[in-house]
N, C-alpha and C positions, 0 to 999 in steps of 0.2 A: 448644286444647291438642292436642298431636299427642304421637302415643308410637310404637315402632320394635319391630318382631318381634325378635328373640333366636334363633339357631341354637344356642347355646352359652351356657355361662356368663362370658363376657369380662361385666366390670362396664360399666355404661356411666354415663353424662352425662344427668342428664334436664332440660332446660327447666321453670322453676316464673315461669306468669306473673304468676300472683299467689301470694300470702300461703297464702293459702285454699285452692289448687285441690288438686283430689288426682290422684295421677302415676301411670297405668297400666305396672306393670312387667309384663310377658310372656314366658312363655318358647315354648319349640315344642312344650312337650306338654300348656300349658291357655289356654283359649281367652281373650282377654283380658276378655270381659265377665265372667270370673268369677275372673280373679286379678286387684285391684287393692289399692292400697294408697296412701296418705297419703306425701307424699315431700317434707319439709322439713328444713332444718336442725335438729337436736336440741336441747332444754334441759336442756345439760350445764353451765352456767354458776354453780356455789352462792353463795351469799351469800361464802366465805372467798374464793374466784376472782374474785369481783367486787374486792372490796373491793383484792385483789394486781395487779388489770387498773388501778386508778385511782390508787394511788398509784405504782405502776411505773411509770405512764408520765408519770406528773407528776413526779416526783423523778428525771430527767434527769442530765444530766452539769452541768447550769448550777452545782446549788447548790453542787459541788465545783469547779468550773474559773472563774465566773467572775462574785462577786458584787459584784466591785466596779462593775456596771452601774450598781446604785442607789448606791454610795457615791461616785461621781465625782459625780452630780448634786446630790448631797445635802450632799455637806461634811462632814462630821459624821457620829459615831459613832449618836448620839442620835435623829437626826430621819430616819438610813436604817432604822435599827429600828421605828419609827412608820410608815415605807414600810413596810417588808414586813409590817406587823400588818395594814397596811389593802388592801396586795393580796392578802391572805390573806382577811379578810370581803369584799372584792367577788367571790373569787372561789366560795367560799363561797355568798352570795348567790345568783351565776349558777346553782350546783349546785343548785341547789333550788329554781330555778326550772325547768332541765331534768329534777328529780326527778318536777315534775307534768307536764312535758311527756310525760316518757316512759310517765307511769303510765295519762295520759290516750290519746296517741295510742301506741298500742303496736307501732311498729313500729320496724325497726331503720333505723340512718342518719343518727343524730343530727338536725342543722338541717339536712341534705336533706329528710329525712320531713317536717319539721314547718314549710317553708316550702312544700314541694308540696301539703298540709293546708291551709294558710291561705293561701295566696296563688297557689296553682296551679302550674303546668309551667315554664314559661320563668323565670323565675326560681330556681325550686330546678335546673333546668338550668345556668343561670349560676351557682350554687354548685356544682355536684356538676362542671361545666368547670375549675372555680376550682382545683380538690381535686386533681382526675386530671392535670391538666397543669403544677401548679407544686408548690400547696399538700404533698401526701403524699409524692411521690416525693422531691422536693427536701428535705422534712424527713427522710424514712429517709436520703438518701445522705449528710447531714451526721453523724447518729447514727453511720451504722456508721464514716465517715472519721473520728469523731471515738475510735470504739471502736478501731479500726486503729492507730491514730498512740499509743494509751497502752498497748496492747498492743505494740508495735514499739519504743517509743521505749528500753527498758533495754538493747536490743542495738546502741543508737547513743547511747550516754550523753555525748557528744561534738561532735554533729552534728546535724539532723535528720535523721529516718529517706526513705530513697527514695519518690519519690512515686508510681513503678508499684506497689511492693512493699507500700504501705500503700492504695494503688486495690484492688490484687487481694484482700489481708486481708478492706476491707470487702467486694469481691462475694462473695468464700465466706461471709464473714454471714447479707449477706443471701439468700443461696441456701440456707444451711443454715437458717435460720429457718424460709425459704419451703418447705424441706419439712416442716419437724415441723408448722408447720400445716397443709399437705396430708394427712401423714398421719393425723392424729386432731385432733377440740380438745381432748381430755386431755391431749394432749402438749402441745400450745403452753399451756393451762393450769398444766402442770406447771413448765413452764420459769418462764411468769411467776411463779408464785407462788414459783420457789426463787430465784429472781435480785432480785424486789421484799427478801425476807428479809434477803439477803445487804448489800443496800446500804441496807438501815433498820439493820443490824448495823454498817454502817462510819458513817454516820453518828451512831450513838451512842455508839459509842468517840470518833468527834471530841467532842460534846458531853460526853460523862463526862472526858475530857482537859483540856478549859475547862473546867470545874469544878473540877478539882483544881487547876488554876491559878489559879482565880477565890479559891478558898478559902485557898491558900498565900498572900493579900495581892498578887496580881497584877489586880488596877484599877485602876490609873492612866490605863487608856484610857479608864475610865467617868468620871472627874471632869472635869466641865465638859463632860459628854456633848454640849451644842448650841452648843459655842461652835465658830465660824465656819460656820454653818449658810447652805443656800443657798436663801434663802425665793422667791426668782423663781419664779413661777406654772410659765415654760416648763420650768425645771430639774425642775420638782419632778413636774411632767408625765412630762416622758421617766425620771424615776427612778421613778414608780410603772408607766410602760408594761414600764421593765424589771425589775420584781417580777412582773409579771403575766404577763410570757415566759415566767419560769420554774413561776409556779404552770399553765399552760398544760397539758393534758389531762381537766381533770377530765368532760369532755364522754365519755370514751373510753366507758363502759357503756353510754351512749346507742345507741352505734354497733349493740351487739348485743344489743338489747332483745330480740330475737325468740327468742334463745338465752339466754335468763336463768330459771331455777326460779324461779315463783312471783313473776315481776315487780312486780307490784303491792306486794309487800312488799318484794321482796331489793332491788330496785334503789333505794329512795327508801334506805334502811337501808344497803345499799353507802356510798352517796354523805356520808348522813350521819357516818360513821365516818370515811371517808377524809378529808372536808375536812378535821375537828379536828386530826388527826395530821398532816395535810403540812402545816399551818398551824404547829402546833407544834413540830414537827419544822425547816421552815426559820428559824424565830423564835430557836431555842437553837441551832441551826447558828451563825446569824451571831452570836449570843452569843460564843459558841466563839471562833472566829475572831477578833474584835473585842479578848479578852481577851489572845490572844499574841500579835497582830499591830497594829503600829503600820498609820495610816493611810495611810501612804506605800509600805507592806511592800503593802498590799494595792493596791494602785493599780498598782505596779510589777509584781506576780505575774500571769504566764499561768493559774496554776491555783492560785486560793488553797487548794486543799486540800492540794496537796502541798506547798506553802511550809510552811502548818499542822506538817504531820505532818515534815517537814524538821528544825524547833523542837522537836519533842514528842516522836515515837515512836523517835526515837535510829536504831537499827538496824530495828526493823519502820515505816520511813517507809514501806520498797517496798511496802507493802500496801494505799496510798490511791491509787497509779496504777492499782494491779489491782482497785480496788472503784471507779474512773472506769470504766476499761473494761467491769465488770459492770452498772453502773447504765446504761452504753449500750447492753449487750445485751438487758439487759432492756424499757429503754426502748425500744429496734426491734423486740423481739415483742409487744408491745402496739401499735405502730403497726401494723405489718401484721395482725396479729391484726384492726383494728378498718377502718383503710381500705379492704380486701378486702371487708369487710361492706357497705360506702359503694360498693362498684362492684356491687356482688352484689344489692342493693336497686334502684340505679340503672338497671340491666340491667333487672330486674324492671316497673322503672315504665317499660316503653320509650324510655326515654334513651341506654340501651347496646346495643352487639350482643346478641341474645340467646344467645349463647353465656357471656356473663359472668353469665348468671343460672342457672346447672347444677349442681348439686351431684352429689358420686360417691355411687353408689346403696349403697355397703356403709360409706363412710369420714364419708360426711354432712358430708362438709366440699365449700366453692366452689370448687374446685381449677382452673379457668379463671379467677376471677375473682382468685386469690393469684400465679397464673402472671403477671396481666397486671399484677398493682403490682409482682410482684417485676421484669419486664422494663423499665417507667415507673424503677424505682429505679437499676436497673443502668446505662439509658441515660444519666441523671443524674450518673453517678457517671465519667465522662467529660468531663464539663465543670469545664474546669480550674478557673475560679472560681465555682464552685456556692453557696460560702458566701454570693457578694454578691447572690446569687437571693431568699435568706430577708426581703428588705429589700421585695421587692414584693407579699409576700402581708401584711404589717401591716394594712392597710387593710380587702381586703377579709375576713379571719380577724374583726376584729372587728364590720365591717359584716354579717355573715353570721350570727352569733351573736346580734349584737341585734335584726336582722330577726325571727330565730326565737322570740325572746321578746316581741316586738311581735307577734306571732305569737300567742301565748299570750295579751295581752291583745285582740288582736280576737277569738279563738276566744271569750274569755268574753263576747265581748260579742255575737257570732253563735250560739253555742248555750250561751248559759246551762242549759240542762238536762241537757249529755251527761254523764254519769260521770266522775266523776273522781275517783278511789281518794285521790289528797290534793291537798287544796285551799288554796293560799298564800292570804294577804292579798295585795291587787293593791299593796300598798308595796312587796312585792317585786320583780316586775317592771318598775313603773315607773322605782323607784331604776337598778335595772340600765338600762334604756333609753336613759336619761337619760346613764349614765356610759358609756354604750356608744357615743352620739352625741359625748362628749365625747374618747375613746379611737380614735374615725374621725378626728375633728378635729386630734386631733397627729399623726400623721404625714402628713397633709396639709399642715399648715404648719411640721412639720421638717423632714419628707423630700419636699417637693413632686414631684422628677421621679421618684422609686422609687415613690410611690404610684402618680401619673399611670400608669406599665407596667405595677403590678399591675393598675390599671383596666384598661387596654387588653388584658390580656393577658384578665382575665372577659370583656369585649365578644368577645373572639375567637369565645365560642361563639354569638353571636347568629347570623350566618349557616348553622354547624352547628346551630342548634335548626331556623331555618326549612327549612333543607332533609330533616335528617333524622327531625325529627319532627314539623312543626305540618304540613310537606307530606304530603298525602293519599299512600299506599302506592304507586299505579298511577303519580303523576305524579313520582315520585324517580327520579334519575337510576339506573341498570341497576348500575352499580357500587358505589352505593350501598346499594339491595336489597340486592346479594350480601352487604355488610360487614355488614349488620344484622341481616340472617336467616341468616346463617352459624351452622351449629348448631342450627337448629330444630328439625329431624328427631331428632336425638339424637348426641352424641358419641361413637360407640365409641373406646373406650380401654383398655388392659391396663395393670395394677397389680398389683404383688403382695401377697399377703393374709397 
């Protein structure tokens, strides 16, 4: 641990190599053996934060723009609702298998911490590679182009909108996002919890909508709910992989375990809240939907929600593109909000520069480590077909998750006796295990050459693990030192307070 004299009050950057350690801050008029002080990120995270951090960023732009994933595979009104009930209990399932992970290994980083736990270095390196290079930055810069394009599109009702003009839209996003979490986590707390509200509010006006329809004798879509169903094993495969896209974050509290009140309790309790309600929530969604929209309306629709609302809310339709684009906003301060945590930990476990493990000594937030996904995001956002990127991380997104819950069942079986604030029945992880092997398995045999790059694209860090970290300090190459201990000393920075 190294700490850096102070002439002045300029804030600075202090290096936390571990979890534990505690950060000598100094000034010039007390000596440092005798001003120190504990220097980590805070537990400002409440049970209400938690719970707006999981459902925010699971309830996405999908459930509004594009459900017809599972109704092309499915056929059927009948047996795509059967879909998303059951990707709503696996997902579910998984939550609650990372409820005991988190409660057991307490540290932040989701299935980075908890593959470096049970299985060591080089492997959770090839996930936390997976993350930094395709997985996180490619997922924000579709978020915010997708927030961009529903934000822009009323003032080109005619056309598509410019593709600089909706490039620049999302970089001021995510730039502005990437301040309010520099500036405090209350702020990016704030944010999430008003923007999660906002679009559990538009989603309930769609659902109270279909109900009023539902109840004026508009079912005709329910009668004969399964007939031409599409019982093929591989159909019904890819229409549950795409229920599970969409339930896809429930992992996010994981990420910031270290910064949660009273973990042990808020976070299994988060988790438990949140799944019922997205569960519920997407289940009477597509209800909704199903009840005004024939099967063809929805197959043809870009964005079955504003087709919805097109039918239903007369003159307030405009209001389902502006709760698309809020449910993306929100959905990207949860992401960054939680991938910054995944660099910030990563750093920590010497995997990253140590400059990406600093937190600001007054703001307690990783402000190098939110600089470096927001710059990952921006670079992304550049690439003209980004979207056909999201096709190579299938593979390993789910290989990585079930690792970590195989994870879980060998921890129980190498320390049966450490603590564990709650303790599943092992049906649970193994169920998941199992569906999780089965979940690597298709898109290896639907998407054979997108997987095969996602693979390649994890391998990439095999050679960056051996050189920058299983090799011994003295024998890395000189340029490499410099990149990784860049910041050791301490970061001076000015901020204003």
């Amino acid at each position: 641990m190294e700490s850096r004299e102070l002439g002045s009050s300029i804030p600075n950057y202090h290096l936390i190599p571990e979890a534990s350690q505690n950060m000598v801050e100094e000034d010039g008029s007390t000596p440092p053996q005798e001003s120190s002080e504990t220097m980590q990120l805070k537990k400002e995270i409440s049970l209400l934060n938690g719970i707006s951090l999981v459902v925010g960023n699971m309830i996405g732009s999908g459930i509004f723009v594009s459900p017809k994933g599972v109704l092309v595979h499915t056929a059927s009104y009948g047996l795509s609702l059967v879909v998303w009930a059951i990707g709503g209990l696996f997902s579910v399932i998984g939550a609650l298998c990372y409820a005991e992970l988190g409660t057991t290994i307490t540290k932040s980083g989701a299935s980075y911490a908890y593959i470096l736990e049970a299985f060591g270095g080089f492997i959770a390196f090839i996930r936390l590679w997976a993350s930094l290079l395709i997985v996180e930055p490619t997922s924000q810069a579709i978020i915010a182009i997708t927030f961009a394009n529903y934000i822009i599109q009323p003032s080109f009702p005619t056309c598509n909108p410019p593709y600089v003009a909706c490039r620049l839209i999302a970089a001021a996003c995510i730039c502005l996002l990437t301040f309010v979490n520099c500036a405090y986590v209350k702020w990016g707390t704030r944010v999430q919890d008003t923007f999660t509200y906002a679009k559990v509010l538009a989603l309930i006006a769609i659902i109270v909508m279909g109900f009023i329809k539902l109840c004026q004798g508009h079912s005709e879509h329910f009668h004969h709910a399964f007939e031409g169903s599409s019982w093929d094993v591989g159909n019904l495969s890819l229409a549950l992989y795409s229920a599970l896209f969409s339930y896809s974050g429930w992992d996010t509290l994981n990420f910031v375990t270290e910064e949660i009140k009273n973990p042990e309790r808020n976070l299994p309790l988060a988790i438990g809240i949140s799944m019922p309600i997205v569960t519920f929530i997407y289940t009477l969604t597509n209800v909704a939907y199903y009840t005004v929209l024939s099967i063809s309306d929805v197959l043809k629709s870009d964005a079955v929600a504003v087709t919805f609302a097109d039918q239903t809310f007369g003159m307030f339709s405009w209001t389902i593109p502006i709760a698309v684009a809020l449910s993306c906003f929100g959905g990207l301060n949860a992401s960054i909000f939680a991938s910054s945590r995944l660099f910030f930990v990563g750093s920590r476990e010497g995997h990253l520069p140590d400059l990406l493990s600093m937190i600001h000594i007054k703001r307690f937030t990783p402000i190098p480590a939110l600089l470096f996904n927001c710059t990952m995001a921006l670079i992304y956002l550049t690439v003209k077909d980004v979207f056909l990127l999201i096709n190579y991380f299938s593979f390993s997104y789910w290989f990585f998750v079930g690792l970590s819950v195989a994870g879980q069942l060998y921890l129980r079986w190498k320390e049966p006796d450490r603590p564990r604030p709650l303790k599943l029945s092992l049906v649970f992880p193994i169920v998941f295990c199992l569906c999780s092997i089965f979940l690597v398995i298709v898109p290896l045999y639907g998407s054979p050459i997108d997987s095969l790059i996602g693979i390649g694209i994890a391998l990439s860090g095999v050679p960056v693990y051996l050189l920058g970290v299983y090799l011994p300090e003295s024998r890395r190459p000189l340029f490499l030192r410099n990149i990784l201990g860049f910041g050791a000393d301490g970061f001076p920075m000015w901020l204003p307070h």
